[in-house]
MARVEXLUM-442632 format. One record per residue: x, z, y of N, C-alpha, C in turn. Coordinates in steps of 0.1 Angstrom, whole numbers, padded with zeros to 4 digits, always signed. Atoms other than C-alpha are relative to their C-alpha. Example, Ala and Ser with C-alpha at 12.3 -4.5 7.8 and 13.67 -1.06 7.14 Angstrom:
! MARVEXLUM-442632
+0009+0000-0012+0123+0078-0045+0009+0000+0012;-0009+0000-0011+0137+0071-0011-0008+0008+0011;
//
This chain:
! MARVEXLUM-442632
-0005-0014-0002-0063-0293-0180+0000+0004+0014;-0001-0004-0011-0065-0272-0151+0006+0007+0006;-0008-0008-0003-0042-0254-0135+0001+0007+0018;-0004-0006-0016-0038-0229-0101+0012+0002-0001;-0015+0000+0003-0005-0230-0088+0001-0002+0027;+0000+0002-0016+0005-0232-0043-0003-0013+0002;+0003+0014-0010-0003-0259-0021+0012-0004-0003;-0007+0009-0002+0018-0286-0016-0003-0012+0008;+0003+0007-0009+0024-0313+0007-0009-0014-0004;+0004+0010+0006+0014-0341-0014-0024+0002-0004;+0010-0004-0001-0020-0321-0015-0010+0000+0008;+0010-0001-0009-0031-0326+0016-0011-0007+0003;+0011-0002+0000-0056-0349+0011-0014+0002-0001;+0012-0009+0006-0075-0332-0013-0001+0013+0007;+0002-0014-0008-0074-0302+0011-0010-0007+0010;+0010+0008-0010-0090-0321+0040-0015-0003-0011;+0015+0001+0002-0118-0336+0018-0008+0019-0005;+0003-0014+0007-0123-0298+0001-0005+0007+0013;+0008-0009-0013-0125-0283+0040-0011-0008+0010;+0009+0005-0005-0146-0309+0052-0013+0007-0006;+0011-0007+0008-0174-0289+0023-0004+0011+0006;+0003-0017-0001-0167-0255+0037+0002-0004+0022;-0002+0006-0018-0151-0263+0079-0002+0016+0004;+0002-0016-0002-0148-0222+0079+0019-0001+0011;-0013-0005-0010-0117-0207+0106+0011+0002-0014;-0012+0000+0008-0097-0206+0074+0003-0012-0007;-0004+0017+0009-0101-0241+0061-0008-0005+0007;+0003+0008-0007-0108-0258+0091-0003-0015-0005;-0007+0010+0005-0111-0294+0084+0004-0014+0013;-0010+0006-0001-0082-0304+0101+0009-0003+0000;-0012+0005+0006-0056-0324+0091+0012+0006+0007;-0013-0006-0006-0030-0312+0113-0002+0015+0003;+0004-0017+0006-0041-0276+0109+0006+0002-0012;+0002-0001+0016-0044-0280+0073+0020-0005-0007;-0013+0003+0005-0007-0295+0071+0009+0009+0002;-0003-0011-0004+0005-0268+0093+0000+0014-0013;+0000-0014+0009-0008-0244+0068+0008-0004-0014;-0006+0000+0014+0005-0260+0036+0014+0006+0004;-0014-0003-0003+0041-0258+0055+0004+0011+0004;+0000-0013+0000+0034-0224+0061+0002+0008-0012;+0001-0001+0013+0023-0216+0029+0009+0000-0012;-0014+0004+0009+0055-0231+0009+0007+0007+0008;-0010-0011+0001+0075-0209+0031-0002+0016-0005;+0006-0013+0004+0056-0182+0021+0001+0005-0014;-0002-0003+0011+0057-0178-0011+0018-0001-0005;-0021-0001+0003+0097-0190-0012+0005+0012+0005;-0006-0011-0005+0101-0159+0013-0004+0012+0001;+0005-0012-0001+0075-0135+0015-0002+0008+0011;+0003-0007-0010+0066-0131+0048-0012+0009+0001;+0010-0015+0001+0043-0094+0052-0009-0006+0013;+0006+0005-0012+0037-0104+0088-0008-0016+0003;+0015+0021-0001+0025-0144+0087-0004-0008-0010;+0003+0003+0015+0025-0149+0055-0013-0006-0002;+0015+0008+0002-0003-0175+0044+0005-0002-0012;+0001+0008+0014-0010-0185+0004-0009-0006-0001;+0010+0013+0000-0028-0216-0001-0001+0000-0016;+0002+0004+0014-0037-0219-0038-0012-0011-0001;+0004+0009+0004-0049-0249-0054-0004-0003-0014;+0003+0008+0017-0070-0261-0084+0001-0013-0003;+0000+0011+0005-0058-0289-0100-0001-0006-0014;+0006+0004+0014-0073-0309-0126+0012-0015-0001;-0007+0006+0003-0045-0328-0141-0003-0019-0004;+0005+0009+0004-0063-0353-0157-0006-0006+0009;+0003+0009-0006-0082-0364-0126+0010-0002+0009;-0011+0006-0008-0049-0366-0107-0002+0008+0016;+0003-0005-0014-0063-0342-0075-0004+0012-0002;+0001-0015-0005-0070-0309-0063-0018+0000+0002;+0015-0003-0002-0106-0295-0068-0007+0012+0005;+0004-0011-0006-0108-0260-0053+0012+0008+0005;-0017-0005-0010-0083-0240-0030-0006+0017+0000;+0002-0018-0009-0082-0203-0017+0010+0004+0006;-0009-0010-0006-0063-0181+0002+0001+0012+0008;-0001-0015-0006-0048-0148+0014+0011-0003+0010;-0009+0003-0008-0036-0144+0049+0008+0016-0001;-0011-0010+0008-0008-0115+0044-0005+0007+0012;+0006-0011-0011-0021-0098+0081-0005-0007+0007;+0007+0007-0013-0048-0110+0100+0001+0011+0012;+0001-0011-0005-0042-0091+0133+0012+0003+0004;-0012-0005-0004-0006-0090+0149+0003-0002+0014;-0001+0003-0009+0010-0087+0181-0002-0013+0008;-0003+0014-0009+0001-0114+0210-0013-0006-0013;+0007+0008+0006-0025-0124+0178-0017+0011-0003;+0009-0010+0006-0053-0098+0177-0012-0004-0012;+0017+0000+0014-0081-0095+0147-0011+0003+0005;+0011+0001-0013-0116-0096+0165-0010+0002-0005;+0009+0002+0006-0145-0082+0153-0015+0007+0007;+0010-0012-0006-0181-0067+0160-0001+0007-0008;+0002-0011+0006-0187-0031+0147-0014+0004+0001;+0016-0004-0005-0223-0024+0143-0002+0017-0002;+0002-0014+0003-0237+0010+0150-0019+0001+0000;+0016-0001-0002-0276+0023+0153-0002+0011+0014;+0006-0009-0015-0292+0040+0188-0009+0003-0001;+0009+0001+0000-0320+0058+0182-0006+0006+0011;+0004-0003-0010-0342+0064+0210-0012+0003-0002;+0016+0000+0003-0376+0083+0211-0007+0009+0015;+0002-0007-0007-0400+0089+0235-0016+0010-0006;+0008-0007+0003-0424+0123+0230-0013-0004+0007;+0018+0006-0004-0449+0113+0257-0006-0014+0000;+0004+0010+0006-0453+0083+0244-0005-0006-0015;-0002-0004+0013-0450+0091+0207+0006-0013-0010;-0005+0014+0003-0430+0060+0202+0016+0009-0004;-0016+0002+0003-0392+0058+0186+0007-0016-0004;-0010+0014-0003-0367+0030+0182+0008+0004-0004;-0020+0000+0005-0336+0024+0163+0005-0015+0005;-0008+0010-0001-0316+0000+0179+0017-0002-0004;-0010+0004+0003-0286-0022+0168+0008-0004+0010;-0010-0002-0006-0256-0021+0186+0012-0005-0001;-0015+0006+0002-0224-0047+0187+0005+0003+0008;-0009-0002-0007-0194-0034+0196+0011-0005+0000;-0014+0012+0001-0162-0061+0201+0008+0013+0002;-0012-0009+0006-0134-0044+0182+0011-0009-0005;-0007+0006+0002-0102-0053+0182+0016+0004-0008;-0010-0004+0006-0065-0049+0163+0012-0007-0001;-0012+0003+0006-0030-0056+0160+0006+0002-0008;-0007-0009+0008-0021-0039+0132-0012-0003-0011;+0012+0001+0006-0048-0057+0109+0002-0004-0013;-0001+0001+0016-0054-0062+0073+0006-0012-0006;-0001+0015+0007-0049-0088+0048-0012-0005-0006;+0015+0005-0006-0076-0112+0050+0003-0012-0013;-0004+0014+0011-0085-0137+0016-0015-0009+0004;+0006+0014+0001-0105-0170+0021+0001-0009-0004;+0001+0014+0004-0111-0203+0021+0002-0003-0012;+0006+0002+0017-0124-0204-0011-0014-0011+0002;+0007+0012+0003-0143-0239-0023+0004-0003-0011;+0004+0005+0012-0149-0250-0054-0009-0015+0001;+0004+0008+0004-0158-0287-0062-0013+0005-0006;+0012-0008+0008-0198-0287-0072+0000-0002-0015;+0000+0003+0011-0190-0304-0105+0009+0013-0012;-0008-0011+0006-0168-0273-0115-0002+0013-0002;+0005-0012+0001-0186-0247-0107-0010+0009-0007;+0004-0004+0017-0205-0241-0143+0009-0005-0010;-0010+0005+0014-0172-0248-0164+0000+0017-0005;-0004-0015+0008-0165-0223-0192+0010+0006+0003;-0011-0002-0003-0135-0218-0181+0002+0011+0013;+0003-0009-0012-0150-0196-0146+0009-0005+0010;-0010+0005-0013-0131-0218-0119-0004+0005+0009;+0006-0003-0018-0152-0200-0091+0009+0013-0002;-0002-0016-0002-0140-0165-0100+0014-0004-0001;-0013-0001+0002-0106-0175-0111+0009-0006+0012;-0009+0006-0015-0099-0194-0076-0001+0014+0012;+0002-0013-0005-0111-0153-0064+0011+0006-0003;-0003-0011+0004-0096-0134-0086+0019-0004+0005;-0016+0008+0003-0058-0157-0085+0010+0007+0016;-0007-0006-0011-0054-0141-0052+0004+0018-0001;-0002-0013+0005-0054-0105-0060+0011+0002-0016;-0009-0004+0007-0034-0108-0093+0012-0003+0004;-0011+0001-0007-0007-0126-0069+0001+0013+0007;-0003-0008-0003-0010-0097-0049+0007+0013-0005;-0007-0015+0005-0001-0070-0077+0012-0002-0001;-0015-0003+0001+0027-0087-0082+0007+0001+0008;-0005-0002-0013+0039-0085-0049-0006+0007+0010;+0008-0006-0009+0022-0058-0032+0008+0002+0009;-0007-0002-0012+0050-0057-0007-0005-0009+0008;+0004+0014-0012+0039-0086+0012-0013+0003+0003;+0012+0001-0008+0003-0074+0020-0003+0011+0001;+0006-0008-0011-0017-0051+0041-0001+0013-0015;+0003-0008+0010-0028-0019+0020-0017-0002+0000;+0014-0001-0003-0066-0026+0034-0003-0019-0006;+0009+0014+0001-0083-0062+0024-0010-0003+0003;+0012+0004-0008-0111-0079+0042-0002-0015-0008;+0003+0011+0004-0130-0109+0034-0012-0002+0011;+0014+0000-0006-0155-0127+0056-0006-0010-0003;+0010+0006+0001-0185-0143+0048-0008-0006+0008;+0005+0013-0011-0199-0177+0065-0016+0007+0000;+0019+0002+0000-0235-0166+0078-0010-0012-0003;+0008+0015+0002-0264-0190+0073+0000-0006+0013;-0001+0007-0017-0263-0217+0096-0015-0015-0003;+0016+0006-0005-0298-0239+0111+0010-0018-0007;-0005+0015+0000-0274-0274+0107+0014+0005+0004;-0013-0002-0001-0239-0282+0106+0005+0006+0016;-0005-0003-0015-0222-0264+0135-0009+0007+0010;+0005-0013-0011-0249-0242+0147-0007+0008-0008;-0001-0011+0006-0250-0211+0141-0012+0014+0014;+0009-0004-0007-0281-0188+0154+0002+0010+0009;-0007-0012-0013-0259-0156+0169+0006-0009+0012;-0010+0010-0007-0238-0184+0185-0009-0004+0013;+0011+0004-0016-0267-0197+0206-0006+0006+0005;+0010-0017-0008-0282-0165+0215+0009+0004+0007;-0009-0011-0007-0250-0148+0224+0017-0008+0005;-0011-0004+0000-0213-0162+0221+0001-0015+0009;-0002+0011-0013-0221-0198+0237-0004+0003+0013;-0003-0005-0014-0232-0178+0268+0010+0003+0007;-0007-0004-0003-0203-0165+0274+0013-0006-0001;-0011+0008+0003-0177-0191+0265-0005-0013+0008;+0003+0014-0005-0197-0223+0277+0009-0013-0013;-0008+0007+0010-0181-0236+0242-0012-0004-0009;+0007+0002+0009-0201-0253+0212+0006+0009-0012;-0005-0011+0008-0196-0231+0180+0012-0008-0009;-0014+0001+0006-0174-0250+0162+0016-0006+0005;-0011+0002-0006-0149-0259+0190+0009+0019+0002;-0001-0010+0002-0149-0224+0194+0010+0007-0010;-0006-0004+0006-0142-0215+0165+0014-0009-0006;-0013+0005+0001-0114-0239+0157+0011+0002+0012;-0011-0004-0012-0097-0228+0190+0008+0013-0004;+0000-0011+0007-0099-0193+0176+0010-0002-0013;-0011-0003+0007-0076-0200+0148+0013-0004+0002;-0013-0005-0014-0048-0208+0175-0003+0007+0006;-0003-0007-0010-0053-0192+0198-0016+0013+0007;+0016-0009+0003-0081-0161+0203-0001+0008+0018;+0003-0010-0017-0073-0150+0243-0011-0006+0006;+0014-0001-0006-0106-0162+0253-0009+0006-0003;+0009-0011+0001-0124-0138+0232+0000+0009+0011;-0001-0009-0004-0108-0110+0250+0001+0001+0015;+0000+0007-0016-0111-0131+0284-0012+0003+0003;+0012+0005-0002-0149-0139+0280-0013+0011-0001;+0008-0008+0006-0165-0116+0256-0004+0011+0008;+0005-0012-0012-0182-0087+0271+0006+0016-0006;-0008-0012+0007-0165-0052+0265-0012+0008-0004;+0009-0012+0003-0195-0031+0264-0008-0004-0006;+0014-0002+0008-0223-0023+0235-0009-0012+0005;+0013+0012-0006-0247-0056+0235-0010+0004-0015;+0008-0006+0011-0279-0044+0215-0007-0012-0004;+0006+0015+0007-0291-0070+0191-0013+0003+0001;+0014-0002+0000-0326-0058+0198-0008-0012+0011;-0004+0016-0011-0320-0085+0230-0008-0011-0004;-0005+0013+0003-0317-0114+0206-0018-0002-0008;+0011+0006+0009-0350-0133+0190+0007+0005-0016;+0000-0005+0012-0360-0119+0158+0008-0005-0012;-0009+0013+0015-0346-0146+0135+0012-0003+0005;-0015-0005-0003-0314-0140+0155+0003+0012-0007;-0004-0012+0009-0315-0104+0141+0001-0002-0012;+0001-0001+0016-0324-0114+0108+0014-0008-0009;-0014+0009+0006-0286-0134+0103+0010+0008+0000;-0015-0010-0007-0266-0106+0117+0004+0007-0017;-0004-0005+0013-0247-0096+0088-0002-0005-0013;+0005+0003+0011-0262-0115+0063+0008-0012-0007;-0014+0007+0005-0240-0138+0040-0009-0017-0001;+0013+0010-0004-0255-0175+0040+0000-0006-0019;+0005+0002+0014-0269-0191+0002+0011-0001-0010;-0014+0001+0008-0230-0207-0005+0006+0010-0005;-0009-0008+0000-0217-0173+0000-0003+0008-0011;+0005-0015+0008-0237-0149-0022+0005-0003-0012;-0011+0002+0016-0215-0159-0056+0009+0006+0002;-0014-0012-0001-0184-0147-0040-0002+0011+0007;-0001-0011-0001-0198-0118-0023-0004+0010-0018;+0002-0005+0009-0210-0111-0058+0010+0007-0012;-0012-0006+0003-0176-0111-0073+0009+0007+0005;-0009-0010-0007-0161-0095-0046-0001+0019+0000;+0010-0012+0001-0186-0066-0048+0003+0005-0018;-0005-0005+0012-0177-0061-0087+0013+0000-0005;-0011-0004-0002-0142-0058-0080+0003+0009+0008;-0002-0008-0005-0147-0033-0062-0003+0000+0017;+0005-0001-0014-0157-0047-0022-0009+0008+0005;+0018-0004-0006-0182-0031-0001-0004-0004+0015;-0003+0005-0011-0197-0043+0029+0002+0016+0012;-0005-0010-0006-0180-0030+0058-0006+0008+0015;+0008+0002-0007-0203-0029+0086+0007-0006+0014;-0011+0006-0013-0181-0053+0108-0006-0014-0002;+0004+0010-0004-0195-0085+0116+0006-0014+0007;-0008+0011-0008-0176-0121+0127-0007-0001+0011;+0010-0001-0010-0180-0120+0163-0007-0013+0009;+0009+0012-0007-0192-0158+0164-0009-0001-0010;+0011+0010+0009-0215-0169+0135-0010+0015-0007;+0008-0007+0004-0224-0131+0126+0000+0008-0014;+0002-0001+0015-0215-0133+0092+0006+0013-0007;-0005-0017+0009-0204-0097+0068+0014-0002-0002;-0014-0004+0006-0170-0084+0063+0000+0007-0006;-0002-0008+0012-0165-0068+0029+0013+0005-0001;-0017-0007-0001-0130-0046+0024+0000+0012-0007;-0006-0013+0017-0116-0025-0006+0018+0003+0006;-0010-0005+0003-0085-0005-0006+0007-0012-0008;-0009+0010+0009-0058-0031-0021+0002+0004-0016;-0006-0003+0012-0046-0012-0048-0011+0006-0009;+0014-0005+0006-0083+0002-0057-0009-0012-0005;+0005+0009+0001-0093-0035-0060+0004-0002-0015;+0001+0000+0016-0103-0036-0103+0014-0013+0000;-0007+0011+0006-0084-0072-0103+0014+0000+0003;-0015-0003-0005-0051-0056-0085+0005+0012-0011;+0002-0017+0010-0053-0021-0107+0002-0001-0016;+0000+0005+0012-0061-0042-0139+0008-0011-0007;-0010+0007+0008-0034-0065-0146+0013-0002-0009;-0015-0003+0012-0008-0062-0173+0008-0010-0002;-0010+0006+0002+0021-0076-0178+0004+0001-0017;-0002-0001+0018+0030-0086-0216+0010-0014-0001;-0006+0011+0005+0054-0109-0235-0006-0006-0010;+0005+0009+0009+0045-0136-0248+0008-0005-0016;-0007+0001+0014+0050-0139-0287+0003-0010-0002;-0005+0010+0000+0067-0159-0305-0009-0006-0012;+0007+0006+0015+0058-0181-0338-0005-0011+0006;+0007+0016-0004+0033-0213-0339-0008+0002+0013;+0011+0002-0011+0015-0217-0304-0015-0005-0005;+0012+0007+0006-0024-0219-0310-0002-0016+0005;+0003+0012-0003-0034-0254-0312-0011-0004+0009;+0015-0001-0013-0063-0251-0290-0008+0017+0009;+0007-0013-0005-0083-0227-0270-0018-0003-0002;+0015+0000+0001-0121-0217-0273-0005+0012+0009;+0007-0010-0009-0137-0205-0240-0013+0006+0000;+0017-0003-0002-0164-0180-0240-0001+0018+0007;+0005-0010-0004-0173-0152-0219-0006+0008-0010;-0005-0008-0006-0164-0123-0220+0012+0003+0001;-0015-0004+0007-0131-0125-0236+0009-0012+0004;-0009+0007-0009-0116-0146-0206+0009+0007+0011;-0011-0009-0012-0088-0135-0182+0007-0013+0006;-0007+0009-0009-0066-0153-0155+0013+0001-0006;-0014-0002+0008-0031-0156-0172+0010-0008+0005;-0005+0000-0009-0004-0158-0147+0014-0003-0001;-0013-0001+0008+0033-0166-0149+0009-0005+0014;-0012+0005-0007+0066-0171-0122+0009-0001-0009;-0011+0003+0007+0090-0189-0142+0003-0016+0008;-0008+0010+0000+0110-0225-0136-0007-0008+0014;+0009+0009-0003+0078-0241-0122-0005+0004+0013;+0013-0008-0008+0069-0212-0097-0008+0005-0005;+0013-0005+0002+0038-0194-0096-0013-0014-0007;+0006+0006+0003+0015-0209-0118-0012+0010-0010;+0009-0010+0001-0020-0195-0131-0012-0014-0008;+0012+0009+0005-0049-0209-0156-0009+0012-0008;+0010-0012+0009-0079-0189-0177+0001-0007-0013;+0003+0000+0018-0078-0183-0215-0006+0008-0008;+0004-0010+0006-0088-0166-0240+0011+0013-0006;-0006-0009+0011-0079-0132-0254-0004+0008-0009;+0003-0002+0014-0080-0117-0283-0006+0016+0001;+0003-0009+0001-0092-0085-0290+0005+0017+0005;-0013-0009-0003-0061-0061-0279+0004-0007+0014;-0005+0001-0011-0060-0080-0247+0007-0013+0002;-0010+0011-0001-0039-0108-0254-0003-0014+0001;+0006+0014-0002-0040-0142-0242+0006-0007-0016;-0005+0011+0007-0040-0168-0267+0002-0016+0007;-0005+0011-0009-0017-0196-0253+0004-0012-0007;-0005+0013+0007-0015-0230-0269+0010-0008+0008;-0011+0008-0010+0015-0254-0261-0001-0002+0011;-0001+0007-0010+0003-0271-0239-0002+0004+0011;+0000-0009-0013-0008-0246-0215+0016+0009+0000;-0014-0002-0001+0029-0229-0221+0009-0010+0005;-0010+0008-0008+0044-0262-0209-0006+0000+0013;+0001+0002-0009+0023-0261-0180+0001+0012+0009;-0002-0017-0007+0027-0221-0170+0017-0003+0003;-0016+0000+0000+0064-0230-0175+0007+0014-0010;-0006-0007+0009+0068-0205-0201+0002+0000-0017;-0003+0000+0017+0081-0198-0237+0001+0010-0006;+0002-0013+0005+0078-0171-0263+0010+0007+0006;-0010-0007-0004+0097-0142-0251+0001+0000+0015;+0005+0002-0014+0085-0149-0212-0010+0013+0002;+0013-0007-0006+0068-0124-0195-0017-0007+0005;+0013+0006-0007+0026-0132-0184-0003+0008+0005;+0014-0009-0006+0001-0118-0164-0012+0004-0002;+0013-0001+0005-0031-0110-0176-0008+0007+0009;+0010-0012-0009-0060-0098-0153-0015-0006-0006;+0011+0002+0001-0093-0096-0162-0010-0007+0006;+0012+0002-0011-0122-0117-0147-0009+0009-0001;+0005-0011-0001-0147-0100-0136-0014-0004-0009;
//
C-alpha cells in the first residue's frame, strides 16, 4: 500500500537518496538542508505558517519500508530580507529601412519581489513507480493543491512552479556558462545551493539592466525557457490544471515558470468534501483510469492522502484497509479531488 502523508524525521534518508535524482534549489541533495526542511515542514503543518511555511510530502510504500517520491509547496517564495528572483523576458524589435533588414530581439530583465507567491516543487518520483495504475506522478502533483483548498489561508493567492531546464551533464547548465558564471565567478551548482540560503549575491552581482539573449550562442537561446525531457510530464499536468507559462524564467539554469490563480487551479476549485458511509468496507480496490481521484483525510494520524477509485456519483470506494491507514471511519469526513 501506498500512502502520501508529511515528511518526517525518520525520512530523511529516503529524502537524500530521492534529491540526489533531481539536486533542484528545492530538493537540494543535502542532508543538512534536507533535515532543516523536514523540521521546518513538521512545524508547518502543526502551525500553519503563511509566511515560511514549507510542506514536504512523502510517498510511502508500506510494504517496502521507505519513501519513494516527495513534493512540496513553499507557502511564499519572496519575503522581506529574502527576495524571489527572476528573469522577465520581453521582445525588441528593431528595423532598419535602408537596409531593409528587421530583428526581434530577446530581452532578460532581473526582476525581483518581496511580496512573492507560493511556489510548489520538488517533485520526484522513483522510476519503478512511475507507470503504476494507481498515477503516483500526478498524485504526488495534485496532493499539493488539494492540501491547499483545505487551507487556503496559509498560501499565496498566485502559484508558481519552476521547471529544471535541460542540462549538457550533471551541473552544467548552458545559460549558466554563457551568462550567470560570468558574473558570480561561481560553478552552477554551488550557486545555486547558496541561493537557497542566502540570494544577496544575485542582487550584488547580477547586472540590473536588459541583457539581450541575441548575445548568447544559439544553442544558448534555444534552452531559454524551455523545460528539460524529466520535466515535460509535470509541466503537462500542470498545464491541464489549469497552469500557463508565464514568461519568467530561473535567472540561473533558464528554465519556465508556469502560474495559475490559486483558487482558479481545477485541482483547488474541484475538491469535495463528503462523508464517508457506513456498512461493509469494499474488500478491495480496482484501479483504472478515469474513475481515479486523490482521497484525502485529517483525522488521528494527521494529514494523510492515497488514490482510489470512485464510483459513478463521485464517490471513493474505500476498503478497510485503506480506512485504517487514512485514519478514518464511516461517518468521517474525505476529500476527494479529481486527477487530472
Amino acid at each position: 500500500m501506498l500512502i502520501l502523508r508529511p515528511s518526517r524525521e525518520r525520512d530523511l534518508d529516503d529524502l537524500v537518496s530521492l534529491a540526489e535524482k533531481l539536486d533542484s534549489m528545492n530538493l537540494p541533495s543535502d542532508r543538512d538542508f534536507l533535515r532543516s526542511r523536514i523540521e521546518t515542514s513538521l512545524r508547518s503543518f502543526a502551525e500553519g505558517d503563511c509566511q515560511n511555511g514549507i510542506y514536504v510530502f512523502v510517498l510511502e510504500d508500506s510494504e517496502a519500508g521507505r519513501c519513494v517520491g516527495t513534493s512540496a509547496i513553499l507557502a511564499k517564495h519572496g519575503v522581506p530580507g529574502n527576495p524571489y528572483y527572476w528573469f522577465e523576458l520581453s521582445t525588441e524589435e528593431r528595423r532598419s529601412d535602408q537596409l531593409g533588414k528587421r530583428f526581434t530581439h530577446t530581452k532578460l530583465q532581473l526582476r525581483s519581489s518581496e511580496d512573492g507567491p507560493t511556489e510548489i516543487g520538488g517533485l520526484i518520483l522513483e522510476p519503478d513507480y512511475r507507470c503504476h495504475p494507481q498515477k503516483w506522478g500526478k498524485a504526488l502533483s495534485v496532493v499539493r493543491f488539494a492540501y491547499m483548498s483545505i487551507h487556503p489561508e496559509r498560501f499565496q493567492r498566485q502559484v508558481i512552479a519552476e521547471m529544471l531546464s535541460p542540462f549538457e551533464a550533471s551541473g552544467k547548465n548552458l545559460l549558466w556558462e554563457a551568462f550567470g558564471a560570468h558574473f558570480t565567478g561561481m560553478p552552477f551548482r554551488q550557486a545555486d545551493h547558496l541561493s537557497a540560503r542566502d540570494k544577496q549575491f544575485i542582487a550584488d552581482l547580477f547586472p540590473r539592466d536588459p541583457v539581450y539573449a541575441t548575445l548568447f550562442p544559439k544553442r544558448v537561446q534555444a534552452v531559454i525557457g524551455k523545460p528539460n525531457d524529466t520535466a515535460k510530464a509535470a509541466v503537462r499536468i500542470l498545464e491541464k490544471v489549469g497552469f500557463h507559462y508565464l514568461n519568467h524564467v530561473d535567472p540561473f539554469d533558464g528554465g519556465p515558470y508556469y502560474g495559475a490563480a490559486r483558487d482558479a487551479i481545477s485541482s483547488v476549485a474541484e475538491r469535495r468534501e463528503l462523508v464517508l458511509p457506513g456498512g461493509e468496507p469494499e474488500a478491495d480496490c480496482v484501479f483504472s483510469d478515469p474513475s481515479l481521484a486523490l482521497v484525502s483525510a485529517e483525522g488521528p494520524k494527521g494529514f494523510r492522502a492515497t488514490v482510489l477509485a470512485v464510483d459513478e456519483d463521485g464517490a471513493p470506494r474505500v476498503p478497510k484497509t485503506y480506512r485504517e491507514a487514512l485514519g478514518v471511519t464511516a461517518g468521517d469526513r474525505v476529500n476527494v479531488t479529481p486527477l487530472p
